[in-house]
NUVEXBA-205092 format. One record per residue (C-alpha): residue number from 1; residue in one letter; z, x, y. Coordinates in Angstrom, 1 decimal. Each point is the difference from the previous one (the first is absolute). Example, Ala and Ser with C-alpha at 12.3 -4.5 7.8 and 13.67 -1.06 7.14 Angstrom:
2
k = 1; r = A; z = 7.8; x = 12.3; y = -4.5 .
k = 2; r = S; z = -0.7; x = 1.4; y = 3.4 .
END
This chain:
336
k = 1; r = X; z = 69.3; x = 67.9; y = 93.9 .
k = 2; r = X; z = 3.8; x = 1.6; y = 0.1 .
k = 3; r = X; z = 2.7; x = -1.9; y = 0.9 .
k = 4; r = X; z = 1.7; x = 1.7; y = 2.7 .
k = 5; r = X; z = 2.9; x = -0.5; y = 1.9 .
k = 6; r = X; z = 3.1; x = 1.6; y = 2.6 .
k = 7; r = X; z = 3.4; x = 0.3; y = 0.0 .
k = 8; r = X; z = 3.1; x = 0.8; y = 2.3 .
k = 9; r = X; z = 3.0; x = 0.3; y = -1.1 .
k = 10; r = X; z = 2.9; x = 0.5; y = 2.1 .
k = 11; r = X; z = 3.8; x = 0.9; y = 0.1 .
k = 12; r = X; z = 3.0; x = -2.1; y = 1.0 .
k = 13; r = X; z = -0.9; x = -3.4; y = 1.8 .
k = 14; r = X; z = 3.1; x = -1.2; y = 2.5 .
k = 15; r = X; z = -0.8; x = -2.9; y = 2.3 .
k = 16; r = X; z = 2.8; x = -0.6; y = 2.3 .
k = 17; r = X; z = -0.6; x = -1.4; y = 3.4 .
k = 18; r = X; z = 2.7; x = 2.9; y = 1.6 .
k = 19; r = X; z = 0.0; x = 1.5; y = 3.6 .
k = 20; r = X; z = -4.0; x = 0.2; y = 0.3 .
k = 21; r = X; z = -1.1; x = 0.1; y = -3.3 .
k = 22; r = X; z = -1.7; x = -3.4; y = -0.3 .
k = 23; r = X; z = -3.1; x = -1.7; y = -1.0 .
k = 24; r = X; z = -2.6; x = 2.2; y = 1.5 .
k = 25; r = X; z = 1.7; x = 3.2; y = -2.2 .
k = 26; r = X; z = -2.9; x = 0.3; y = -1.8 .
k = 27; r = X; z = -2.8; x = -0.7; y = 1.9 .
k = 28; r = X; z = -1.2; x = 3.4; y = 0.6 .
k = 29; r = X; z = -0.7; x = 0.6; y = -3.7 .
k = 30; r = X; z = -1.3; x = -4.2; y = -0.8 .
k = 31; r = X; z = -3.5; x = 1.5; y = -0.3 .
k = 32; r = X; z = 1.1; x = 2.7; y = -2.7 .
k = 33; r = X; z = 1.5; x = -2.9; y = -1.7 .
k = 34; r = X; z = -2.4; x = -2.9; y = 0.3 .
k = 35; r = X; z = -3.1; x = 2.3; y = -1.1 .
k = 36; r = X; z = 2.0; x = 1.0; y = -3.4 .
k = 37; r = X; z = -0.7; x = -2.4; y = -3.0 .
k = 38; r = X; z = 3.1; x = 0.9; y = -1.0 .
k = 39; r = X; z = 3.1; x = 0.1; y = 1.7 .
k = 40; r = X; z = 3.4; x = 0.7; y = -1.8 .
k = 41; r = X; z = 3.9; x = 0.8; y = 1.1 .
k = 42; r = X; z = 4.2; x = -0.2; y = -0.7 .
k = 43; r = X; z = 1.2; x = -2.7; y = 2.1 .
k = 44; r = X; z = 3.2; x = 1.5; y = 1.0 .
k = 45; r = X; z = 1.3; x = -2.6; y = 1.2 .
k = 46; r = X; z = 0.7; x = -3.9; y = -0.8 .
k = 47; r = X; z = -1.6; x = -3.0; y = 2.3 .
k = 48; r = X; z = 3.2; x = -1.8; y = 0.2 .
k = 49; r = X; z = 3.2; x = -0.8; y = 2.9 .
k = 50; r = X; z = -0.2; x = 2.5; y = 2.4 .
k = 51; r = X; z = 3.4; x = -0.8; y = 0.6 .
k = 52; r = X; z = 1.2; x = 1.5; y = -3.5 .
k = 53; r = X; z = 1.3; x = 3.4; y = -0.5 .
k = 54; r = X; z = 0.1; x = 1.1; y = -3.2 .
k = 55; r = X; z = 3.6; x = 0.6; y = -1.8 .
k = 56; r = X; z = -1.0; x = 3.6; y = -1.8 .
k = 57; r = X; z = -2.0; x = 1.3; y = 2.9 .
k = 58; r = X; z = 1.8; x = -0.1; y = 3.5 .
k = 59; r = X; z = -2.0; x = -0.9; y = 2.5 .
k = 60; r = X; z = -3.0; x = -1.0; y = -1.6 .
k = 61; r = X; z = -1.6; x = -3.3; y = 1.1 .
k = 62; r = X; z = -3.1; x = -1.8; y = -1.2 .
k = 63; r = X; z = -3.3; x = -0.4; y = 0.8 .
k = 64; r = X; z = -1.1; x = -3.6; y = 2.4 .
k = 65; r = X; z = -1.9; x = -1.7; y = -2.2 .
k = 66; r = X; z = -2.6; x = -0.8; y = 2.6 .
k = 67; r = X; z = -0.7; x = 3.6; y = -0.1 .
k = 68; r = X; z = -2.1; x = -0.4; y = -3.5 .
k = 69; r = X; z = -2.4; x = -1.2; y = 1.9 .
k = 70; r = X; z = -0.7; x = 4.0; y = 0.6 .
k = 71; r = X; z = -1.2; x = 0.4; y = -3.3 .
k = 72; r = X; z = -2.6; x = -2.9; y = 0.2 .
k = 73; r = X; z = -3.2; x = 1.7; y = -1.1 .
k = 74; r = X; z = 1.0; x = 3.5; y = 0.6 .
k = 75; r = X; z = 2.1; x = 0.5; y = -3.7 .
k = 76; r = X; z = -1.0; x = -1.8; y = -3.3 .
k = 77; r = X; z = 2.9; x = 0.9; y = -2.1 .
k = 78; r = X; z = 3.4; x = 1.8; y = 1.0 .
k = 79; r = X; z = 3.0; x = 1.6; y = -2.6 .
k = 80; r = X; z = 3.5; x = -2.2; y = 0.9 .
k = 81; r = X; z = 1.9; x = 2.7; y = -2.5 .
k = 82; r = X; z = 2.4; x = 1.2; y = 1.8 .
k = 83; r = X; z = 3.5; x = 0.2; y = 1.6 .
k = 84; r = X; z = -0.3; x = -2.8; y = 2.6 .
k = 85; r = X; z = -1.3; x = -2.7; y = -1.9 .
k = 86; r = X; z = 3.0; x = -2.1; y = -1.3 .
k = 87; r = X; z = 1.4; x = -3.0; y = -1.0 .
k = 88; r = X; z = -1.2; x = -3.3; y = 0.5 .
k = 89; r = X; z = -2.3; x = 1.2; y = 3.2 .
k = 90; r = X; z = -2.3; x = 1.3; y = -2.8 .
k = 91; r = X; z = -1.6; x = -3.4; y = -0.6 .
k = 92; r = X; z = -0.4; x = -0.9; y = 4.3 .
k = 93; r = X; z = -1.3; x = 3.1; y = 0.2 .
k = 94; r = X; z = -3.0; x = -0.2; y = -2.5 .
k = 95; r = X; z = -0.7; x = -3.6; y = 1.1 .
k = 96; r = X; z = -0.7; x = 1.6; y = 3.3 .
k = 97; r = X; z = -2.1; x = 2.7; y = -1.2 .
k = 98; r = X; z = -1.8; x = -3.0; y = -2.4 .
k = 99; r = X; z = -0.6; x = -1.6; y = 3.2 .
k = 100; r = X; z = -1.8; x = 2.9; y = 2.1 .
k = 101; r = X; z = -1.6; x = 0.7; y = -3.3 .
k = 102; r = X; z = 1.3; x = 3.2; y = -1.0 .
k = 103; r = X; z = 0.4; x = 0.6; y = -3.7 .
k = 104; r = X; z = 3.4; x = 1.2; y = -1.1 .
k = 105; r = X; z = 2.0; x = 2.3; y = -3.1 .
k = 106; r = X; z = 3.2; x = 1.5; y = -0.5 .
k = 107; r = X; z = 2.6; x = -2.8; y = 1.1 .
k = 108; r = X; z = 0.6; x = -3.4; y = -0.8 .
k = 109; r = X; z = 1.9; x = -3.0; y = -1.3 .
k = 110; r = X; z = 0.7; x = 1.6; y = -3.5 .
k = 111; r = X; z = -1.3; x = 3.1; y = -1.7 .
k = 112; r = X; z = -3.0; x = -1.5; y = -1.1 .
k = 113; r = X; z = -1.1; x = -0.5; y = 3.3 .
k = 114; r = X; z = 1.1; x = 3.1; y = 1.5 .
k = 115; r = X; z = -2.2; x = 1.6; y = -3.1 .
k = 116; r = X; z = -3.1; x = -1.9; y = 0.3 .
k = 117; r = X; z = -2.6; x = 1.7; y = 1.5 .
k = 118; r = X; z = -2.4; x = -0.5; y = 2.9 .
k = 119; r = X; z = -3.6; x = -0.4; y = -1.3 .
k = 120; r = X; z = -2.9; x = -0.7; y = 1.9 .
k = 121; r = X; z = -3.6; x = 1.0; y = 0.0 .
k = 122; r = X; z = -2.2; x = 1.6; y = 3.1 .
k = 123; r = X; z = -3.9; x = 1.0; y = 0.1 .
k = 124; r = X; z = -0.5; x = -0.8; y = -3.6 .
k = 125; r = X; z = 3.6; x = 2.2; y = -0.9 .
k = 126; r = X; z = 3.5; x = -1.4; y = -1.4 .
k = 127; r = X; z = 3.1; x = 1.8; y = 2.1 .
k = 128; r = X; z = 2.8; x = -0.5; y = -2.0 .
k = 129; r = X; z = 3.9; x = 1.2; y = 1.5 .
k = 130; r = X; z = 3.1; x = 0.3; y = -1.2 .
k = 131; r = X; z = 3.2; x = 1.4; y = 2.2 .
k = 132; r = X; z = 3.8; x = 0.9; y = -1.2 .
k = 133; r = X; z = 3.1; x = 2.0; y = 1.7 .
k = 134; r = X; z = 2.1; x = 2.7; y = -1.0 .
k = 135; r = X; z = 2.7; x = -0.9; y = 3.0 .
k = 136; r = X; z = 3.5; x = -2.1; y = -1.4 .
k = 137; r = X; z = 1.6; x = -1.8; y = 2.9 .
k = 138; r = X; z = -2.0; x = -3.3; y = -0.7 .
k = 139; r = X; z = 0.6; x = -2.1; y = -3.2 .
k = 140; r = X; z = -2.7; x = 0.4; y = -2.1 .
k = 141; r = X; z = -2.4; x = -3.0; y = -1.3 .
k = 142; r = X; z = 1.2; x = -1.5; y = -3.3 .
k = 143; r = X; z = -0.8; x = -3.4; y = -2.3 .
k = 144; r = X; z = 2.5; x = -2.1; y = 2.7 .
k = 145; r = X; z = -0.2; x = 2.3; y = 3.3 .
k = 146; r = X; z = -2.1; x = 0.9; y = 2.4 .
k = 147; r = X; z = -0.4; x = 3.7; y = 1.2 .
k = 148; r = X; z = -2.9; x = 2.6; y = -0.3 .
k = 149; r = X; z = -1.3; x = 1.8; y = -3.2 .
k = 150; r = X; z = 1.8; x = 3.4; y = -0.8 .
k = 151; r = X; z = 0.1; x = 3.4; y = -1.6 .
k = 152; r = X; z = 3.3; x = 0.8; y = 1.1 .
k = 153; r = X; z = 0.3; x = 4.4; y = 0.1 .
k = 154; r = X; z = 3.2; x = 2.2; y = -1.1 .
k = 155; r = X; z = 1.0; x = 3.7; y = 1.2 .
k = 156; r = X; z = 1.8; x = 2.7; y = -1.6 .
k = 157; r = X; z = 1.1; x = 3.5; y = 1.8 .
k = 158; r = X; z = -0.5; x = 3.4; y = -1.3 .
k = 159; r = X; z = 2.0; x = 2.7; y = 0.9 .
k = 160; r = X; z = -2.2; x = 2.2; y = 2.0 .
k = 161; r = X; z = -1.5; x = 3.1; y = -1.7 .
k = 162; r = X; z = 1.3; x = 2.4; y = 2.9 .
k = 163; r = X; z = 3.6; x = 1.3; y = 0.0 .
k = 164; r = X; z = 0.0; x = 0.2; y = 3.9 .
k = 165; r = X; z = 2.8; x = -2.5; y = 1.3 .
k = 166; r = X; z = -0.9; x = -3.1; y = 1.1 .
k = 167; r = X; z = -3.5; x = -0.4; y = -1.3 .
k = 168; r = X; z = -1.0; x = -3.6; y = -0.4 .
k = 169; r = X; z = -0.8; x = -1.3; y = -3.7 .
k = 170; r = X; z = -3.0; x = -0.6; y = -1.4 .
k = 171; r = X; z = -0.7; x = -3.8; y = 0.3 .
k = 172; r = X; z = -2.0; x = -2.1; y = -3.3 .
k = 173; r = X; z = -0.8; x = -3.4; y = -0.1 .
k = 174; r = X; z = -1.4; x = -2.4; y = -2.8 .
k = 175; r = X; z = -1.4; x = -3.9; y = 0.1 .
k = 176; r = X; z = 1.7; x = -2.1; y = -2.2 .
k = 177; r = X; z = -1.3; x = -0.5; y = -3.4 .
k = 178; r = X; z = -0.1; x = -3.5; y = -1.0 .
k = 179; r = X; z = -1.0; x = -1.0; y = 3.8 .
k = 180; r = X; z = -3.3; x = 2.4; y = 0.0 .
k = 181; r = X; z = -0.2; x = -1.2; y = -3.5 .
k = 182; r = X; z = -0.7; x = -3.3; y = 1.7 .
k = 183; r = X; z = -2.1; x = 0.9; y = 3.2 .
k = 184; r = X; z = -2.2; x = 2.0; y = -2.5 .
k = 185; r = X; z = -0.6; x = -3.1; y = -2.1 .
k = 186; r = X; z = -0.9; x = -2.0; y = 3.1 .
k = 187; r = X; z = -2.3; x = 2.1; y = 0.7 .
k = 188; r = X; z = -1.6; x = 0.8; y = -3.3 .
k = 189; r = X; z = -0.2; x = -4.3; y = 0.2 .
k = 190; r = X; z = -1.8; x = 0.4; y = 3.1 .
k = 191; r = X; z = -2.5; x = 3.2; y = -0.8 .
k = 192; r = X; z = -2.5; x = -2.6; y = -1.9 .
k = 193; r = X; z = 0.0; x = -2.7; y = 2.5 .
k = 194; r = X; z = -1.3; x = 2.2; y = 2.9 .
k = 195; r = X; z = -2.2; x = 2.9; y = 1.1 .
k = 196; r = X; z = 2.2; x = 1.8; y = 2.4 .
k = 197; r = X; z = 3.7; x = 0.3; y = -0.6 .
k = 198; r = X; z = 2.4; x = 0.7; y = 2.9 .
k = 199; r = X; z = 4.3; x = 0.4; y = -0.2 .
k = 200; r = X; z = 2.0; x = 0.4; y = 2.6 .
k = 201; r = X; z = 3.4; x = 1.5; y = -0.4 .
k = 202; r = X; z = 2.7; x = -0.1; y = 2.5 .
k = 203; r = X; z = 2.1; x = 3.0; y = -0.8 .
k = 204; r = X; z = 1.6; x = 3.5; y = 1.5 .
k = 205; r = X; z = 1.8; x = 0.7; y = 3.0 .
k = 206; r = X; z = -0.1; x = -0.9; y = 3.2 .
k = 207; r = X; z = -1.4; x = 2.8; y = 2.1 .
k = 208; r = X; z = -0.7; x = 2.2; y = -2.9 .
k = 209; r = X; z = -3.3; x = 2.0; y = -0.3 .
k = 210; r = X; z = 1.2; x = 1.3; y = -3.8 .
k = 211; r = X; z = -1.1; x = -2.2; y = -2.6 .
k = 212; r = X; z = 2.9; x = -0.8; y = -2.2 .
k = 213; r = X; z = -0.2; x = 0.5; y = -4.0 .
k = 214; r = X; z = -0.2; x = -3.6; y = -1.2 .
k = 215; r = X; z = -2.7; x = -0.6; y = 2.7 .
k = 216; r = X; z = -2.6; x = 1.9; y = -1.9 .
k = 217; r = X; z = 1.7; x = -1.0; y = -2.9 .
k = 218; r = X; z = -1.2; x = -3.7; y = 0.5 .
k = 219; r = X; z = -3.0; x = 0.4; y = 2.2 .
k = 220; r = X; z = -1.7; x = 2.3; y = -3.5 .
k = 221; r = X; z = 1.2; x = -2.8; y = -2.4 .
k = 222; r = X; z = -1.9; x = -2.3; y = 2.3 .
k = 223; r = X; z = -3.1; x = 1.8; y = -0.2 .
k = 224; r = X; z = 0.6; x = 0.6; y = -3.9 .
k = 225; r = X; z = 0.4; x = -3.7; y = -0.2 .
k = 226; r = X; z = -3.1; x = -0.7; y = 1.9 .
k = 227; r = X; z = 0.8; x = -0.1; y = 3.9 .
k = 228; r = X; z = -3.4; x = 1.7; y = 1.9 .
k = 229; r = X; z = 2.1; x = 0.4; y = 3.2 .
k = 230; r = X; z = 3.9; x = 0.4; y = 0.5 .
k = 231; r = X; z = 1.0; x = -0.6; y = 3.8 .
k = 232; r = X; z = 3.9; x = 1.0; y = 0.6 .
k = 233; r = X; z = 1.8; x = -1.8; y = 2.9 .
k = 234; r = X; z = 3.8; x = 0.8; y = 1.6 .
k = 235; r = X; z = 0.4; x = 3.2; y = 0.9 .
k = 236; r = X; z = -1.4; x = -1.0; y = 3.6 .
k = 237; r = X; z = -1.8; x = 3.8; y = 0.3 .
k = 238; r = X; z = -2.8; x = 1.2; y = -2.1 .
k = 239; r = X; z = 0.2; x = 1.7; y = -3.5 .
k = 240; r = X; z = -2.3; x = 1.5; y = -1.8 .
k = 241; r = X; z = -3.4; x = -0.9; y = -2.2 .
k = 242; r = X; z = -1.0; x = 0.4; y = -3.6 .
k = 243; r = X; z = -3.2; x = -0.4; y = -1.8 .
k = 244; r = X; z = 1.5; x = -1.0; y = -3.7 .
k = 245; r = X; z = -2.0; x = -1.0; y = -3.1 .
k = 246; r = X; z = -2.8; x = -0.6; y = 2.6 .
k = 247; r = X; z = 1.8; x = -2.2; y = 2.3 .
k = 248; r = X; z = 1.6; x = 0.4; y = 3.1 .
k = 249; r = X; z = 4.0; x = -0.3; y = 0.9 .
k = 250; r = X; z = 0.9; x = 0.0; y = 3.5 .
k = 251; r = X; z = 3.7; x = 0.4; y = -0.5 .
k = 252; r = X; z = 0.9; x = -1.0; y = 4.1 .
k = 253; r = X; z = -2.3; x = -1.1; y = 2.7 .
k = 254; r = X; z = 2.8; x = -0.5; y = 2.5 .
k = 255; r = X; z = -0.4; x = -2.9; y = 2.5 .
k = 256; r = X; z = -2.7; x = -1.9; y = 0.5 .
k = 257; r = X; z = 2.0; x = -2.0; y = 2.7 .
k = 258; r = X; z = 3.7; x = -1.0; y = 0.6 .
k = 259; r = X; z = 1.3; x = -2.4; y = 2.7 .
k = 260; r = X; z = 3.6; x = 0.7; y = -1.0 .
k = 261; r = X; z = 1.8; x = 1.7; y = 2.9 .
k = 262; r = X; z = 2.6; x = 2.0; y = -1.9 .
k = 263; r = X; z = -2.7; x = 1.6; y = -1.8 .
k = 264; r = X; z = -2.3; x = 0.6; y = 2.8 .
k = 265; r = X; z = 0.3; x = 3.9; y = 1.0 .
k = 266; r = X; z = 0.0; x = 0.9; y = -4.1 .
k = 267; r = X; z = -2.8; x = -2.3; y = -0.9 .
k = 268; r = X; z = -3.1; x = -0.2; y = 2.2 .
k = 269; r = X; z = -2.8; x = 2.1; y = -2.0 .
k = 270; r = X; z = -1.8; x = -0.3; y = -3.0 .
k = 271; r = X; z = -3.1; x = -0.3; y = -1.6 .
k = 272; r = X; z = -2.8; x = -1.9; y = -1.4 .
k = 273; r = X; z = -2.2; x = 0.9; y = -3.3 .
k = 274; r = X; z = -3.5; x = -1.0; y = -0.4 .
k = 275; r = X; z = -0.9; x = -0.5; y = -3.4 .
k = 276; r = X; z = -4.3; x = -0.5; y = -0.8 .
k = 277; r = X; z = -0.4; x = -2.2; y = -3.2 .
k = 278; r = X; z = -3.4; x = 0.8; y = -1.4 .
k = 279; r = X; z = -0.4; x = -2.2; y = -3.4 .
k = 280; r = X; z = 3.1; x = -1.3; y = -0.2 .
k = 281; r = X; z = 2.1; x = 3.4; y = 0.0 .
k = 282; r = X; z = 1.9; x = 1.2; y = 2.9 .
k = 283; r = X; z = -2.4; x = 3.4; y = 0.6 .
k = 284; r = X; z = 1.2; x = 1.8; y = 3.4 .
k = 285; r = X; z = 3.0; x = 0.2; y = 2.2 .
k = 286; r = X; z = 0.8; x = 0.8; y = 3.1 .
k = 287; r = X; z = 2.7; x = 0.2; y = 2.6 .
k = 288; r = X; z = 0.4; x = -1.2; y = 3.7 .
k = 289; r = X; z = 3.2; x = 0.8; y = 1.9 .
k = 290; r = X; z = 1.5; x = -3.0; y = 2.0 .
k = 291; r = X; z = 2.8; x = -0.2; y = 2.9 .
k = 292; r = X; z = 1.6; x = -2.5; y = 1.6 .
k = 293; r = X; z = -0.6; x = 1.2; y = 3.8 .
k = 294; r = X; z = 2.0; x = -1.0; y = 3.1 .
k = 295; r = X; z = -0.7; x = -3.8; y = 0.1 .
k = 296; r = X; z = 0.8; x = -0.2; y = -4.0 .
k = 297; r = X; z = -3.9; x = -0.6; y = -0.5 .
k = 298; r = X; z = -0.9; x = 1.7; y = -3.2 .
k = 299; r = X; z = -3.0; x = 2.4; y = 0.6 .
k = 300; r = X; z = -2.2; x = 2.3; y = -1.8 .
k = 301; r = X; z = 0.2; x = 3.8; y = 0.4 .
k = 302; r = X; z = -2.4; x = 2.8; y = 0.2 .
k = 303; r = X; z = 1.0; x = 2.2; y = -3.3 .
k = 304; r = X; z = -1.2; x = 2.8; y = 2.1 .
k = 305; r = X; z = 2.4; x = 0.0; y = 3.0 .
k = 306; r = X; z = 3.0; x = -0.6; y = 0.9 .
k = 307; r = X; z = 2.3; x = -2.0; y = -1.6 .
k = 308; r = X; z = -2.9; x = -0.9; y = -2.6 .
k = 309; r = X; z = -0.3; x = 3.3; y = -0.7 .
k = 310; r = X; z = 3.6; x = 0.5; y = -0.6 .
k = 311; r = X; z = 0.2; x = -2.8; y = -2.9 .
k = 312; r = X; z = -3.0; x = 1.7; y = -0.9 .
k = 313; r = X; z = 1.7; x = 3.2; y = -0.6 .
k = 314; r = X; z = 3.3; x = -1.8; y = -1.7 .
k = 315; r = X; z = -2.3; x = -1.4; y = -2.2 .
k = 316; r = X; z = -1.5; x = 2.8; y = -1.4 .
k = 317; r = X; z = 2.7; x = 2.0; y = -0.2 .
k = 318; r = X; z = 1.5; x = -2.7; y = -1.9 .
k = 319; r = X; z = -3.0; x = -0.7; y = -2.2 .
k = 320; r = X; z = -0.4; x = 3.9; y = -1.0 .
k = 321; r = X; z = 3.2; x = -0.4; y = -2.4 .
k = 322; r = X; z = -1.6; x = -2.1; y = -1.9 .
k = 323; r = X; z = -3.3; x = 2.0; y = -0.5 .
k = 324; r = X; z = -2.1; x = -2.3; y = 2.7 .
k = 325; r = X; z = -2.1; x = 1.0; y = 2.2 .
k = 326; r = X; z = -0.3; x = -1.8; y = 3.7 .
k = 327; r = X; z = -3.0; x = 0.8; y = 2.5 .
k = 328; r = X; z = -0.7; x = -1.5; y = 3.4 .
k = 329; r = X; z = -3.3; x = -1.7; y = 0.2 .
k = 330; r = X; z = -0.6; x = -1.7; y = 3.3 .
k = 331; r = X; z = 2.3; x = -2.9; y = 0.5 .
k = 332; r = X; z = 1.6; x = 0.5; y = -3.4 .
k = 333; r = X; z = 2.1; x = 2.1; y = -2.0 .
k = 334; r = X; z = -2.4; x = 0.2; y = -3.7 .
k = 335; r = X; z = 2.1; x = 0.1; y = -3.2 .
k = 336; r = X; z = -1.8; x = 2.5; y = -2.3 .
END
């Protein structure tokens, strides 16, 4: 007999209690959760004072730490790489994510934490995840400081190739060498110990449907190095997806949900993937488009109406550039 399993993997995870976004945010979708046998995320945001605002980011506050309990036994593992975890919150924050028992990557007390990975095993399958940012702000994890793992990105500008006036230049970006050197060794450490390899990457820009340069960059090194699955977090909309090498790299999924109420009109929809593992390889995906509705309860849409079917539409527009083909079937958006 096969082993089979599901997964859901979803986009940016941010759990503060603000104006009516509160514990029951995600009770409308608990059963798409608690029937996965996998569940996987980036925690965007630390379980710490709630009474803190962070020094680089104006207006930012963290997460109550009583509201981990949200993630009891509807997430396994979540990605802490990114821009809001910092400093010594790092540690309180993954003692309360050890205590609703929610396996963690991508932050911690010194870079070896931050790059451990989060293994565990499900219907006879080993998960295994790894997470890192592209975003400076945030001190990055070292031998004596906490922070989250990196692959910090450069630009350079091109004049543009027309001679009308004001014509914008042509943007590149590139990862750092020596710090995708690094993420592609962890996870050419990790490719033996498990069956199905996942990275997260927080990286582009905020409200960007592009994909940047250095994003695919890293996200095809991944895959080179042995990642089945690349998930992309940040840009708080939806980017594109691309079947690589046989995998699958979701380069944004947008929100999955955010309590934080300077974020709330750009950041209420994203979407979920559904990933069948048939003897221990990831072997279909598909897409669900979520929204926050009116009483910040995350919900499931209908990828043939309304605003389902608009996300729908994004997507596979989106998807097309990089030679991927998206179809509608029933409650789901199928990944060719």
């Amino acid at each position: 007999m096969s082993d089979a399993a599901t997964m859901v993997l979803v986009g940016d995870i941010n759990l503060k209690r603000d104006l009516q976004f509160d514990e029951r945010a995600l009770d409308l979708v608990d059963g798409e959760l608690r029937r996965a046998d996998v569940r996987l995320g980036n925690l965007e945001g630390m379980f710490y004072d709630p009474a803190i605002e962070l020094d680089y980011k104006p207006g930012w506050f963290h997460n109550e730490p009583e509201m981990a309990e949200m993630l009891r036994g509807r997430f396994d593992a979540v990605g802490c790489a990114n821009n809001v975890h910092a400093y010594e919150g790092i540690a309180v924050s993954c003692q309360h994510l050890d205590r609703v028992g929610v396996l963690h990557t991508g932050a911690g007390r010194n870079h070896d934490e931050a790059h451990a990975p989060a293994i565990f095993e499900r219907q006879g399958t080993r998960f295994g995840l790894l997470a890192y940012t592209s975003l400076d702000g945030v001190e990055v994890a070292t031998a004596s400081r906490p922070g989250p793992a990196r692959i910090k990105g450069y630009t350079s500008y091109e004049p543009p190739r027309s001679t009308r006036p004001g014509m914008p230049p042509i943007v590149h970006s590139w990862p750092d060498a020596a710090e995708l050197a690094t993420a592609v060794e962890d996870i050419q450490r990790l490719r033996p110990q498990v069956d199905v390899l996942v990275t997260y990457f927080h990286w582009g820009l905020t409200g960007w449907q592009e994909t940047c340069e250095y994003q695919r960059t890293i996200a095809q090194a991944a895959v080179d190095a042995g990642a089945d699955i690349v998930v992309g977090s940040h840009p708080h909309t939806h980017q594109g997806i691309e079947r690589y090498k046989g995998a699958a790299i979701f380069y944004s999924l947008g929100n999955f949900c955010f309590g934080w109420k300077l974020h709330r009109q750009a950041t209420y929809e994203g979407s979920i993937v559904r990933v069948k593992v048939e003897n221990k390889r990831a072997t279909a995906f598909s897409v669900v488009p979520v929204k926050r509705n009116e009483h910040d309860r995350v919900e499931l849409l209908n990828p043939s109406e309304g605003d389902g079917q608009a996300i729908a539409t994004t997507l596979t527009r989106l998807s097309a550039r990089f030679g991927t083909t998206l179809a509608v079937a029933g409650d789901e958006i199928a990944v060719a």
